[in-house]
MOPAC internal coordinates of N, CA, C and O (Angstrom, degrees):
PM7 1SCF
backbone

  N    0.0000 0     0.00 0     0.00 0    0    0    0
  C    1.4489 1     0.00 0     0.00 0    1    0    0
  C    1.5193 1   108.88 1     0.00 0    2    1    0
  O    1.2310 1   120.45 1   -51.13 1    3    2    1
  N    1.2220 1   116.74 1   128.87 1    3    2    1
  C    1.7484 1   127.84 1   171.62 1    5    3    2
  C    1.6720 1   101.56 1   -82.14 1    6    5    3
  O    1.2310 1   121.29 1   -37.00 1    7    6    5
  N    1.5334 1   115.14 1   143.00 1    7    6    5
  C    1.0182 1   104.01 1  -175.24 1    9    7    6
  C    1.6868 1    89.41 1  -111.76 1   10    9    7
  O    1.2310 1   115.13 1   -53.79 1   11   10    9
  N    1.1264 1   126.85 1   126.21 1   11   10    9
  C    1.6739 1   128.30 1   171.26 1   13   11   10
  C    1.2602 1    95.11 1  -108.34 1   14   13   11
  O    1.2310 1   127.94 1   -17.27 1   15   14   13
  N    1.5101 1   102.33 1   162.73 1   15   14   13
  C    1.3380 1   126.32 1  -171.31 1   17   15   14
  C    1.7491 1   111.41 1  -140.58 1   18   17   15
  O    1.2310 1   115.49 1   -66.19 1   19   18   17
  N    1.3310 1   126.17 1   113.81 1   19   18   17
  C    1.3911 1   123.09 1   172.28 1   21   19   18
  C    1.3106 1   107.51 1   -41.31 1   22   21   19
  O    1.2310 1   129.65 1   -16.06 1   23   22   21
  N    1.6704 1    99.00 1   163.94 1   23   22   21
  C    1.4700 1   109.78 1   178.62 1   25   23   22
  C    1.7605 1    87.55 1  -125.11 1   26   25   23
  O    1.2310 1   116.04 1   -60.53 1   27   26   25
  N    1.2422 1   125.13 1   119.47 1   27   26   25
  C    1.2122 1   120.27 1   170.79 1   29   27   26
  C    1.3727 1   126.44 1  -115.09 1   30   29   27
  O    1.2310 1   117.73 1   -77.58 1   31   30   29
  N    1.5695 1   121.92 1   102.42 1   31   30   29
  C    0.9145 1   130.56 1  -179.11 1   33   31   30
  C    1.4351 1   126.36 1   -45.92 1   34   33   31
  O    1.2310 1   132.02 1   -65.71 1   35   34   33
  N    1.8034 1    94.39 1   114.29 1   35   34   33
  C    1.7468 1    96.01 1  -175.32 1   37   35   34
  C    1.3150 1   114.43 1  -138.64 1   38   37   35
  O    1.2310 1   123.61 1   -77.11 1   39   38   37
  N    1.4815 1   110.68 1   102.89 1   39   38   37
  C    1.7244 1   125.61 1  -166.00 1   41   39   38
  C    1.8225 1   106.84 1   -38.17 1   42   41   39
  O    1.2310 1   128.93 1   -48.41 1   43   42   41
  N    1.6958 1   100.40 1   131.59 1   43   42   41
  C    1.6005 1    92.94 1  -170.69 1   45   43   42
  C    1.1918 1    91.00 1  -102.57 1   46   45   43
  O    1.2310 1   111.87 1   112.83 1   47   46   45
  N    1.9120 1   132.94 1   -67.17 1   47   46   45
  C    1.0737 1   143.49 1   133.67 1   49   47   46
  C    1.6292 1   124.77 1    21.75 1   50   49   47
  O    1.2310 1   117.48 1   -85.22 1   51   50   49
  N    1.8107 1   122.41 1    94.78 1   51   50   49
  C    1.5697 1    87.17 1   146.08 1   53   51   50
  C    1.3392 1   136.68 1    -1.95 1   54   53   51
  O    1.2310 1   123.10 1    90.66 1   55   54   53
  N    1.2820 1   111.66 1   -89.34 1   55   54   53
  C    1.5297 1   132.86 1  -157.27 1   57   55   54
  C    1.4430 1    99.29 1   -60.48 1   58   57   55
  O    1.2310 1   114.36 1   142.49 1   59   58   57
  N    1.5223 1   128.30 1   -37.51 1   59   58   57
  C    1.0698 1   147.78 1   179.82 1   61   59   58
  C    1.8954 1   109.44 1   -54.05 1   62   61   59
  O    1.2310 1   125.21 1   123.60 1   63   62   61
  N    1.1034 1   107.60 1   -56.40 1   63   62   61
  C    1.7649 1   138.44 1   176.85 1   65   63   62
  C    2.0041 1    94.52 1   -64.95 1   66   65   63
  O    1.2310 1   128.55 1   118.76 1   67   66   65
  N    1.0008 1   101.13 1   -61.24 1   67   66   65
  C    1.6678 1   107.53 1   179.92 1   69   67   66
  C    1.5244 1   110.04 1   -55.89 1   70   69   67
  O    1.2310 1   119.84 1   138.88 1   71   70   69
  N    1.2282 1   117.92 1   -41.12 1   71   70   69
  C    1.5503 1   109.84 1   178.94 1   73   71   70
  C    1.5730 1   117.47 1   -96.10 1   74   73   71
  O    1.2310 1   126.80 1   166.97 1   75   74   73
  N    1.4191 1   104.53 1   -13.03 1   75   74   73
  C    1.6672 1    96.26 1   166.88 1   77   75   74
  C    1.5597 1   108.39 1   -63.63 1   78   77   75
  O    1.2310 1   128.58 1   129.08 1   79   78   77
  N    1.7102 1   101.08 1   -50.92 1   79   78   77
  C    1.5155 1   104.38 1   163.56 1   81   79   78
  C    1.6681 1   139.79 1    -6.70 1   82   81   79
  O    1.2310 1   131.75 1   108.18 1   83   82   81
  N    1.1994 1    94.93 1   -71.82 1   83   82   81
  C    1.3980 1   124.86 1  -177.09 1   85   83   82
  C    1.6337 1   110.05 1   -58.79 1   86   85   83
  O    1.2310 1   125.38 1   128.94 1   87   86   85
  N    1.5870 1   107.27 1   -51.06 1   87   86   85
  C    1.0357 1   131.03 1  -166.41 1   89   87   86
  C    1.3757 1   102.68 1   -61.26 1   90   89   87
  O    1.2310 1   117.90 1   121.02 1   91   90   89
  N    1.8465 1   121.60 1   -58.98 1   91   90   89
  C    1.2234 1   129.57 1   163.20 1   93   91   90
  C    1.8876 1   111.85 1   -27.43 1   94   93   91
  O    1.2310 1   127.91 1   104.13 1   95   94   93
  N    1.4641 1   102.38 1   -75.87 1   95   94   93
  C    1.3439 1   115.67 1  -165.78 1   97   95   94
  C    1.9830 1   108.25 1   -55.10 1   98   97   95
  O    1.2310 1   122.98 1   167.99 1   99   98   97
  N    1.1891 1   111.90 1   -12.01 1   99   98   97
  C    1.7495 1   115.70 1  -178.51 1  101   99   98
  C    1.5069 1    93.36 1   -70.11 1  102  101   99
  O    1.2310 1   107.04 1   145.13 1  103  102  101
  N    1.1752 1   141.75 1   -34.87 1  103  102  101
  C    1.5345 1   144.39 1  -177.46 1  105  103  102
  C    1.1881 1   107.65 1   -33.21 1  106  105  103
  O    1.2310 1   125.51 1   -41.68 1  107  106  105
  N    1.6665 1   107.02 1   138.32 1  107  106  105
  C    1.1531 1   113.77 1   150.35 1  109  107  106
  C    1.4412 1   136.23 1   -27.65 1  110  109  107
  O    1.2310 1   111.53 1   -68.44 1  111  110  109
  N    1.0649 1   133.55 1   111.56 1  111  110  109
  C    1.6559 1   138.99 1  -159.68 1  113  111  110
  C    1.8507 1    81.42 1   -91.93 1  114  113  111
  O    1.2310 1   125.61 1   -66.88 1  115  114  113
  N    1.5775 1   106.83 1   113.12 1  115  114  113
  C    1.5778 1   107.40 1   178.76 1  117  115  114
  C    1.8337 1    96.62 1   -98.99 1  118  117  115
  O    1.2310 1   125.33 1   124.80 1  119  118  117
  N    1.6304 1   107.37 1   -55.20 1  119  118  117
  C    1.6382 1   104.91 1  -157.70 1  121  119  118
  C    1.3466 1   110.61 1   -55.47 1  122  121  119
  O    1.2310 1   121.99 1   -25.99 1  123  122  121
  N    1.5147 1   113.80 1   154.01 1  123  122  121
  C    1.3420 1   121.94 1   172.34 1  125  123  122
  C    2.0545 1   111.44 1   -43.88 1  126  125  123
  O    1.2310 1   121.95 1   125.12 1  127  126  125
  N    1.6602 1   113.87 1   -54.88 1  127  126  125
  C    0.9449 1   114.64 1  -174.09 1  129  127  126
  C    1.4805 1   125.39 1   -21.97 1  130  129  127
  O    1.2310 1   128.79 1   138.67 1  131  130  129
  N    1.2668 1   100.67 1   -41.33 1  131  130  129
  C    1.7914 1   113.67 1   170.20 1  133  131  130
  C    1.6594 1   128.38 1   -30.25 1  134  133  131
  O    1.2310 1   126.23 1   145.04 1  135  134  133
  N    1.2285 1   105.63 1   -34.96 1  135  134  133
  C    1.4882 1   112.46 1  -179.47 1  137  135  134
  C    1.5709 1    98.75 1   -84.75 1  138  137  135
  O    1.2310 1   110.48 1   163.92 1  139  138  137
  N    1.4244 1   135.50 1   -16.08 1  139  138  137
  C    0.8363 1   150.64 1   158.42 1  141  139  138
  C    1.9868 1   144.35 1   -59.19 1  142  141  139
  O    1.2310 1   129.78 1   146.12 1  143  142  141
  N    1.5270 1    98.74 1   -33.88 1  143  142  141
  C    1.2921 1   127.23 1  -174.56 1  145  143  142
  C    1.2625 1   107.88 1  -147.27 1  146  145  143
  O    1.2310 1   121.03 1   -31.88 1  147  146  145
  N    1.1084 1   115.63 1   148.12 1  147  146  145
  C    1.6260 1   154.31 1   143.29 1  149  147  146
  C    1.2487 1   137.20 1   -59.54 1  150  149  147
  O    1.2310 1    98.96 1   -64.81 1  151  150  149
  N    1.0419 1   155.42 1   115.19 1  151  150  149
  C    1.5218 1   153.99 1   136.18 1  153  151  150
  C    1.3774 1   112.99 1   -18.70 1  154  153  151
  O    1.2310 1   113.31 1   -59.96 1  155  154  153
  N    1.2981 1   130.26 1   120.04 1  155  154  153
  C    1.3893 1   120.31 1   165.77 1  157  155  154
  C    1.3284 1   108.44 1   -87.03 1  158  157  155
  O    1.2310 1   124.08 1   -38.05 1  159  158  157
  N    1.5071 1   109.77 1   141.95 1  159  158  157
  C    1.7814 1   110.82 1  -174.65 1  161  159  158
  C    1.6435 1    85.88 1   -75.06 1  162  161  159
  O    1.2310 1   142.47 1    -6.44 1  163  162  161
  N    1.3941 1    73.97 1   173.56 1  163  162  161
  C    1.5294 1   109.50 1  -175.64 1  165  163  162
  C    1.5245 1   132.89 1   -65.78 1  166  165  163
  O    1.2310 1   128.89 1   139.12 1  167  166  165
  N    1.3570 1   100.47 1   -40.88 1  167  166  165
  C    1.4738 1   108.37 1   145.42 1  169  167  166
  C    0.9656 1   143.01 1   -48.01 1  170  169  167
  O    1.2310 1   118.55 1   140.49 1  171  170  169
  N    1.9474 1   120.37 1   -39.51 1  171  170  169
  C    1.2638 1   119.48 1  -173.36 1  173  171  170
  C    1.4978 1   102.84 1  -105.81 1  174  173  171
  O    1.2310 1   114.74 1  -140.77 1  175  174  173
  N    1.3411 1   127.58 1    39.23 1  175  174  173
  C    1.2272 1   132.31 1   155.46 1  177  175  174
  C    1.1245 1   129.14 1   -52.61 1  178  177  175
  O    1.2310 1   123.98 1   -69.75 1  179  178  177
  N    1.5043 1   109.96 1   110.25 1  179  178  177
  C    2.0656 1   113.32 1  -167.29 1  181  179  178
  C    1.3588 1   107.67 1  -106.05 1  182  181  179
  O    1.2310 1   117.27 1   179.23 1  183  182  181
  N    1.6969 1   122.80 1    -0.77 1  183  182  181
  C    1.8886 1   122.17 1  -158.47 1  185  183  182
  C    1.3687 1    72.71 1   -86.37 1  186  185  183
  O    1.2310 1   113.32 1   -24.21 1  187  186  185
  N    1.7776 1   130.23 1   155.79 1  187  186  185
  C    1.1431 1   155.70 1   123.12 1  189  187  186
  C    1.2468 1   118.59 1   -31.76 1  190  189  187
  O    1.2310 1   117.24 1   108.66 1  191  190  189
  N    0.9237 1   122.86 1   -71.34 1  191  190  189
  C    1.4686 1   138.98 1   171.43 1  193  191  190
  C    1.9534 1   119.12 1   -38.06 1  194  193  191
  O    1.2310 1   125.29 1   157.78 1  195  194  193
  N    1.2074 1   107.44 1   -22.22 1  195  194  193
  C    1.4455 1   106.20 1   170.77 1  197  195  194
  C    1.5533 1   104.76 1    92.13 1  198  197  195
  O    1.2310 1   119.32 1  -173.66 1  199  198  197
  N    1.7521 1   118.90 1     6.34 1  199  198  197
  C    1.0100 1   103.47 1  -169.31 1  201  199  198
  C    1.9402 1   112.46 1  -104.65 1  202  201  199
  O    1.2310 1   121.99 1   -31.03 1  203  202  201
  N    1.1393 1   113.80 1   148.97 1  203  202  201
  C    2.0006 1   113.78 1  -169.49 1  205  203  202
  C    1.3060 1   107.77 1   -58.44 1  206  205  203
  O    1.2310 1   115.62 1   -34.75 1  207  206  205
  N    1.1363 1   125.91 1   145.25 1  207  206  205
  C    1.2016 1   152.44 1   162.96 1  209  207  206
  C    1.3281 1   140.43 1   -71.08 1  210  209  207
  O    1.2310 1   119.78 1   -57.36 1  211  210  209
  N    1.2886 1   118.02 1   122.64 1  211  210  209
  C    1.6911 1   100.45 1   167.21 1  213  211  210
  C    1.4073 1   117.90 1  -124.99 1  214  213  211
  O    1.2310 1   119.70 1   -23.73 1  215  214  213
  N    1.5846 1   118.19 1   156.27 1  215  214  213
  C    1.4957 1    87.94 1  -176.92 1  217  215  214
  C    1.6659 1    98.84 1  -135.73 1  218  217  215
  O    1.2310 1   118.46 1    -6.24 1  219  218  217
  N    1.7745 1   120.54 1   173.76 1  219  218  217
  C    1.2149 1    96.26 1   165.86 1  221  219  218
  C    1.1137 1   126.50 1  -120.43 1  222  221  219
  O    1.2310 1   125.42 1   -26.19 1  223  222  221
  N    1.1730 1   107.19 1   153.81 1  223  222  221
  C    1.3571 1   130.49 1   171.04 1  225  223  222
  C    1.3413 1   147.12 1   -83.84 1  226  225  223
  O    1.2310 1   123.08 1  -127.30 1  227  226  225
  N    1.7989 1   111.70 1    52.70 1  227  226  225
  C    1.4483 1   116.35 1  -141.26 1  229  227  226
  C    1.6655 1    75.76 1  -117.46 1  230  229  227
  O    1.2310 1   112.02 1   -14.31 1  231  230  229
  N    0.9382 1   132.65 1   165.69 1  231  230  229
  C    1.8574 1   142.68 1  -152.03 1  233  231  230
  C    1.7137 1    78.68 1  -126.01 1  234  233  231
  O    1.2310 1   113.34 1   -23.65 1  235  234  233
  N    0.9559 1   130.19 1   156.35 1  235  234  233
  C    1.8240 1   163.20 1   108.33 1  237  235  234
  C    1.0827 1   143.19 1   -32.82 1  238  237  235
  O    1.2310 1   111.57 1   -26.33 1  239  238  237
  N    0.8531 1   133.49 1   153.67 1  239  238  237
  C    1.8871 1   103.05 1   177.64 1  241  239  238
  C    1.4384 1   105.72 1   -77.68 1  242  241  239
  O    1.2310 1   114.95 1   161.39 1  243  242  241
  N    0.9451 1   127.17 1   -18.61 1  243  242  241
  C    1.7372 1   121.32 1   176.73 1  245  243  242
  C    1.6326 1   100.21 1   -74.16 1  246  245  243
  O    1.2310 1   113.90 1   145.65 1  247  246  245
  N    1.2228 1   129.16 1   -34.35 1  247  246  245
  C    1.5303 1   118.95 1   164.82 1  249  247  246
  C    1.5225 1    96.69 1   119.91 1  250  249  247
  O    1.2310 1   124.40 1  -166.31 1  251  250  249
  N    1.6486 1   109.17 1    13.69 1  251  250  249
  C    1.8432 1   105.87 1   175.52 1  253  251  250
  C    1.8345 1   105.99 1   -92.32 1  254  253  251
  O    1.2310 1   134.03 1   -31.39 1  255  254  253
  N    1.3951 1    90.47 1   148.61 1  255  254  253
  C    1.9236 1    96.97 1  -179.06 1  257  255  254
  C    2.4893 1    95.42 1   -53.21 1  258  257  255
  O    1.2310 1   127.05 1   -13.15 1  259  258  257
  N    0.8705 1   104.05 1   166.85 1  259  258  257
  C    1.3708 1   123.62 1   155.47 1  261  259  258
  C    1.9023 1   112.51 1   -57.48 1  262  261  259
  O    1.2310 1   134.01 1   107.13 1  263  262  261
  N    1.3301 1    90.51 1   -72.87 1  263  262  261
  C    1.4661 1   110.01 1  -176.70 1  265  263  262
  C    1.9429 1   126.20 1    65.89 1  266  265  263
  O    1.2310 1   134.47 1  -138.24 1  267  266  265
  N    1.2557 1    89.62 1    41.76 1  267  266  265
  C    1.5192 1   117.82 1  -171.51 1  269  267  266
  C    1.6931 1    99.66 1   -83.07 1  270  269  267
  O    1.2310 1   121.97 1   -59.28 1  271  270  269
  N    0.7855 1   113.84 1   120.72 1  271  270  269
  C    2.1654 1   130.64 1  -177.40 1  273  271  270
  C    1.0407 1    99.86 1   -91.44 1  274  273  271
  O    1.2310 1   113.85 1   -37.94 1  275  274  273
  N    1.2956 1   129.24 1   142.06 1  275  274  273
  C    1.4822 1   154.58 1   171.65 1  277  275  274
  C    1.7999 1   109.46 1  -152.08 1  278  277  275
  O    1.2310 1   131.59 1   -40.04 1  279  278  277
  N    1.3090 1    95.24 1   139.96 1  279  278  277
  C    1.4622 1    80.35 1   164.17 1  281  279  278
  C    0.9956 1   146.47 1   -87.51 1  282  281  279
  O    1.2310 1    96.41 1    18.88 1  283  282  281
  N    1.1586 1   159.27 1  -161.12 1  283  282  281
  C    1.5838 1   144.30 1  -134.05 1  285  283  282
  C    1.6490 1    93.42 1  -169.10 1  286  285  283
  O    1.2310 1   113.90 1  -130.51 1  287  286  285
  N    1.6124 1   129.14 1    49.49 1  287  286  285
  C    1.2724 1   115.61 1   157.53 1  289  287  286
  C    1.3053 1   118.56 1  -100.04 1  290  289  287
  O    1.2310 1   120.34 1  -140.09 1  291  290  289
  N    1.3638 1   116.96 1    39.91 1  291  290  289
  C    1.6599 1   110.44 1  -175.78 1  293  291  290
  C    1.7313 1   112.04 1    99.28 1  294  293  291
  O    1.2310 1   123.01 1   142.05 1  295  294  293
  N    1.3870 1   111.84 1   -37.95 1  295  294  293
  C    1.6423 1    93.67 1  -177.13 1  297  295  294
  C    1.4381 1   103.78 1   -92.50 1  298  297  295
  O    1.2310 1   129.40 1   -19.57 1  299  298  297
  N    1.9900 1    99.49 1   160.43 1  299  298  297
  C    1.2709 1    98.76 1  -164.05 1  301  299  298
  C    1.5114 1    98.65 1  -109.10 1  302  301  299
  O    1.2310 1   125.60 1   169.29 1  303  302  301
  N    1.5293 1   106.85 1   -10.71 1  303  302  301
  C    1.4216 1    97.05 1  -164.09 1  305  303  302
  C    1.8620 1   131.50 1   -87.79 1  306  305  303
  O    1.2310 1   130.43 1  -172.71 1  307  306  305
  N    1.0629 1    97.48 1     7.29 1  307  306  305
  C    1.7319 1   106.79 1   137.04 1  309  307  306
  C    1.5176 1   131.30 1   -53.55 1  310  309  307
  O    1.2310 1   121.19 1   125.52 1  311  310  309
  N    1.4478 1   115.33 1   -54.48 1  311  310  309
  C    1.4344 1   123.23 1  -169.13 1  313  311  310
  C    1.6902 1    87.57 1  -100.28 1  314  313  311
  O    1.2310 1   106.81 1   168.67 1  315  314  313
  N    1.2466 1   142.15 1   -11.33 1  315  314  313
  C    1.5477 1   111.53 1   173.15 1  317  315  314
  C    2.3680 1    98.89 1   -86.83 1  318  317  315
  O    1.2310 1   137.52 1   149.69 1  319  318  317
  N    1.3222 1    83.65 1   -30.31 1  319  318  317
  C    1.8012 1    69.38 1   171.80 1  321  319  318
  C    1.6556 1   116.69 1   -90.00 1  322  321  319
  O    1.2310 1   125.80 1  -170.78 1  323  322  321
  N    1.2299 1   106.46 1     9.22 1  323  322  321
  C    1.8142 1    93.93 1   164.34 1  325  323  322
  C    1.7338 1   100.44 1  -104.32 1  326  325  323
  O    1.2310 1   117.93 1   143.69 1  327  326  325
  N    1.0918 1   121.55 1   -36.31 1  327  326  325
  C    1.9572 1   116.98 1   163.11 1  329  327  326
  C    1.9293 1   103.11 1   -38.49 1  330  329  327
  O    1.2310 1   129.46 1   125.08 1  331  330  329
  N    1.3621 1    99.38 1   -54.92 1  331  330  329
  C    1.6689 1    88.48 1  -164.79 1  333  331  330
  C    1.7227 1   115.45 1   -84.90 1  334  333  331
  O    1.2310 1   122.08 1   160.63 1  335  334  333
  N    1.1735 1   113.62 1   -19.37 1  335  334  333
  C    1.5041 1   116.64 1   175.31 1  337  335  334
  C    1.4191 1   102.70 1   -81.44 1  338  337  335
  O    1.2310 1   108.08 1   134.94 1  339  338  337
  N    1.6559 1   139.87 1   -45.06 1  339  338  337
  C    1.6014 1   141.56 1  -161.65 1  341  339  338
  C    1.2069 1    91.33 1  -104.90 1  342  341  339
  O    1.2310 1   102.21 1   136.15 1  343  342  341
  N    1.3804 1   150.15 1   -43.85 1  343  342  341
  C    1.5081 1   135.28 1  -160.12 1  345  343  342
  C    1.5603 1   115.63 1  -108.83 1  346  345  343
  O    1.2310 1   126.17 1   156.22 1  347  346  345
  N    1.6673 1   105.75 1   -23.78 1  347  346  345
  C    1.4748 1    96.84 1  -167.73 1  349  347  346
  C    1.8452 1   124.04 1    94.09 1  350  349  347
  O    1.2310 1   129.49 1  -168.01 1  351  350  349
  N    1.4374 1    99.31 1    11.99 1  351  350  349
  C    1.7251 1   102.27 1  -151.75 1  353  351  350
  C    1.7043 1    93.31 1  -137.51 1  354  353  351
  O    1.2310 1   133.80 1   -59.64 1  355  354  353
  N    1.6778 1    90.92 1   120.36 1  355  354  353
  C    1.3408 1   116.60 1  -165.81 1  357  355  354
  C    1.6317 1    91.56 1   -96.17 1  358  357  355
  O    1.2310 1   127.49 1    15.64 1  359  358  357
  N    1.6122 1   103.19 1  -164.36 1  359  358  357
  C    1.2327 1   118.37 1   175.23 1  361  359  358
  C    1.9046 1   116.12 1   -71.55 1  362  361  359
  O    1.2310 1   131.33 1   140.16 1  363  362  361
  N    1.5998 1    95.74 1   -39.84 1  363  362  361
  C    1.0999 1   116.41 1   164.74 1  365  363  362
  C    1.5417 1   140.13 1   -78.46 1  366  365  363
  O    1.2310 1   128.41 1  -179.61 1  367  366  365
  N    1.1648 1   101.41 1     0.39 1  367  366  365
  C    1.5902 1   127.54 1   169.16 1  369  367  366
  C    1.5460 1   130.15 1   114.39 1  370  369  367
  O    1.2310 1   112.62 1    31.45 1  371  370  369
  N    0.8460 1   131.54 1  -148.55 1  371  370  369
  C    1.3607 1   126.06 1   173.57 1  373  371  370
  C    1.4998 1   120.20 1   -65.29 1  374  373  371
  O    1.2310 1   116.25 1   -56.33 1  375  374  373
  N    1.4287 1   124.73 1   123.67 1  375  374  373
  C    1.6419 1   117.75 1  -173.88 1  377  375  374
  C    0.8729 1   112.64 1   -27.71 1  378  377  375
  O    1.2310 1   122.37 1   106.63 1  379  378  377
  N    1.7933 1   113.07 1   -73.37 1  379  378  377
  C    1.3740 1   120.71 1  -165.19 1  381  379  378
  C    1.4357 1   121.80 1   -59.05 1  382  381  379
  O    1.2310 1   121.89 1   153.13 1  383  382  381
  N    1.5379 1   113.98 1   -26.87 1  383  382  381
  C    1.4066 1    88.02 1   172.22 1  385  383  382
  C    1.2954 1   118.94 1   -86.65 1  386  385  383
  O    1.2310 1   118.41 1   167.25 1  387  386  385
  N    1.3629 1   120.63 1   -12.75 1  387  386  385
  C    1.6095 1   123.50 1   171.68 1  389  387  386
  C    1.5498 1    89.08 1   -59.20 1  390  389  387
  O    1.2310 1   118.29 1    99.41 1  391  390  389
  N    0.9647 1   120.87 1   -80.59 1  391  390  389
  C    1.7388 1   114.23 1  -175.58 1  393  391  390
  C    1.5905 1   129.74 1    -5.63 1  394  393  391
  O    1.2310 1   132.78 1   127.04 1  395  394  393
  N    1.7212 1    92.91 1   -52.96 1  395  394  393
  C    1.3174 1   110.50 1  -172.14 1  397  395  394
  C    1.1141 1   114.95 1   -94.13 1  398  397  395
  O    1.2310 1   118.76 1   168.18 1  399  398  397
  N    1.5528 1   119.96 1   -11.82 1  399  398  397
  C    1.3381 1   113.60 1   178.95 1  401  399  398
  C    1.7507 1    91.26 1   -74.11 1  402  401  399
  O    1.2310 1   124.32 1   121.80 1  403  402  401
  N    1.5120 1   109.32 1   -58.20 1  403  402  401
  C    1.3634 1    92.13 1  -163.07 1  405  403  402
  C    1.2364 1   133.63 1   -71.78 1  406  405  403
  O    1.2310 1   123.30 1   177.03 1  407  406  405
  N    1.5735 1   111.27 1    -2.97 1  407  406  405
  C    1.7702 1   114.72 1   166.94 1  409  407  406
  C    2.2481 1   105.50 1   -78.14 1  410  409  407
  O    1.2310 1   127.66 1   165.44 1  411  410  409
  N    0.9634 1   102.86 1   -14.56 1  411  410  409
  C    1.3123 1   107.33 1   152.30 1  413  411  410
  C    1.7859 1   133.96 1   -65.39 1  414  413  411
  O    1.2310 1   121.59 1   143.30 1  415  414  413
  N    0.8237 1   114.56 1   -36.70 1  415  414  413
  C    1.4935 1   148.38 1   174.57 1  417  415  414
  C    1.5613 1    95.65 1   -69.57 1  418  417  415
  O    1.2310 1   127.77 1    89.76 1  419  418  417
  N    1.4382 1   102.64 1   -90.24 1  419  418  417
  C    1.6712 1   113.41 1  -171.76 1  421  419  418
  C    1.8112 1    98.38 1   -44.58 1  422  421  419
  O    1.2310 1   110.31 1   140.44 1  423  422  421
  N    1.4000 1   135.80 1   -39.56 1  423  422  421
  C    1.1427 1   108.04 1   160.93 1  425  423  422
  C    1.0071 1   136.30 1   -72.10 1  426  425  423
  O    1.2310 1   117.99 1   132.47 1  427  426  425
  N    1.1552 1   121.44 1   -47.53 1  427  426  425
  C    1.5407 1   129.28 1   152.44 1  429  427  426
  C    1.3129 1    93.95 1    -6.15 1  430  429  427
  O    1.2310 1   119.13 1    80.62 1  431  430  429
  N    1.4338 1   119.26 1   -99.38 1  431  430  429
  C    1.4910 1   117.72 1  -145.19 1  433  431  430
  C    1.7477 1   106.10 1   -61.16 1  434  433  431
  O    1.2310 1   116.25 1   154.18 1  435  434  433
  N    1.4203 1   124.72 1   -25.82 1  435  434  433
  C    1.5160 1   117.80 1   165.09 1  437  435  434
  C    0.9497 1   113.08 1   -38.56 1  438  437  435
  O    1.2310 1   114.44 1   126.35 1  439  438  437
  N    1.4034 1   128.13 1   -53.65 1  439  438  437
  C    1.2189 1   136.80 1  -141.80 1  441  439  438
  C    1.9123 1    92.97 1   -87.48 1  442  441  439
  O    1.2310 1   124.23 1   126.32 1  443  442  441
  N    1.0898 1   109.48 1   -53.68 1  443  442  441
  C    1.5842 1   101.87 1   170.79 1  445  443  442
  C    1.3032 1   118.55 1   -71.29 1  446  445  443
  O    1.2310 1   109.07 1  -177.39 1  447  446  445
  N    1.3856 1   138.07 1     2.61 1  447  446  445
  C    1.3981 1   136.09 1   143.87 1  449  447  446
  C    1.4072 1   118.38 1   -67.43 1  450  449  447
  O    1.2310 1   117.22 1   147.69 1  451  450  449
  N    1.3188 1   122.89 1   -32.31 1  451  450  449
  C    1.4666 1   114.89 1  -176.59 1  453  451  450
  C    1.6816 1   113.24 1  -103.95 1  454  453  451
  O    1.2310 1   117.10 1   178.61 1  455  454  453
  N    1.5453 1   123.12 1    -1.39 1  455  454  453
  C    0.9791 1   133.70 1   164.55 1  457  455  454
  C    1.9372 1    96.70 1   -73.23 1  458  457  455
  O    1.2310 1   130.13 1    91.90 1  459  458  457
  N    0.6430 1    98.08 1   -88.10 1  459  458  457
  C    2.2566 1   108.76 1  -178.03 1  461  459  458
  C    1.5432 1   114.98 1   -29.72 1  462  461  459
  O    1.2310 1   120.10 1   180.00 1  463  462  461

């Protein structure tokens, strides 16, 4: 048996750390949150830490973004619990209309129980 050993690439370099970066953040954007948030460019980077940003982008009734910062290392579950505590907006959409769709429904089907 040969014993091999990975070589695992680990940015030593600034510039090195900055483009794994980048490289990370080019990914496919999978979570729902996405329709939700933004990428902050690169310039207007405010974390200390050097780490990317996201921010959101949910409108007001005056029609201004939120503009709430989170960071941007992959987890979502920061920005899915500031959507549902500040906006009301699940995976499935806005409470109230989940609400209302389904008190629509639950009548709905009353209403075809006492018709039959």
């Amino acid at each position: 048996m040969s014993n091999v050993s990975q070589d695992h690439f680990r940015p030593s370099s600034p510039e090195e750390q900055l483009s794994s970066k980048k490289a990370k953040n080019f990914q496919k954007k999978r979570s729902w949150i996405w329709e939700y948030f933004e990428e902050v460019n690169i310039n207007e980077q405010t974390n200390n830490k050097g780490e990317q940003l996201k921010r959101c982008k949910v409108l007001d009734a005056e029609g201004e973004k939120c503009g709430a910062v989170y960071a941007n290392d992959g987890s979502t579950g920061n920005a899915i619990n500031h959507l549902l505590s500040e906006h009301e907006i699940t995976k499935e959409g806005k409470i109230n209309n989940v609400s209302n769709f389904l008190n629509l429904v639950i009548i709905s089907i009353r209403l075809n129980l006492k018709i039959n």
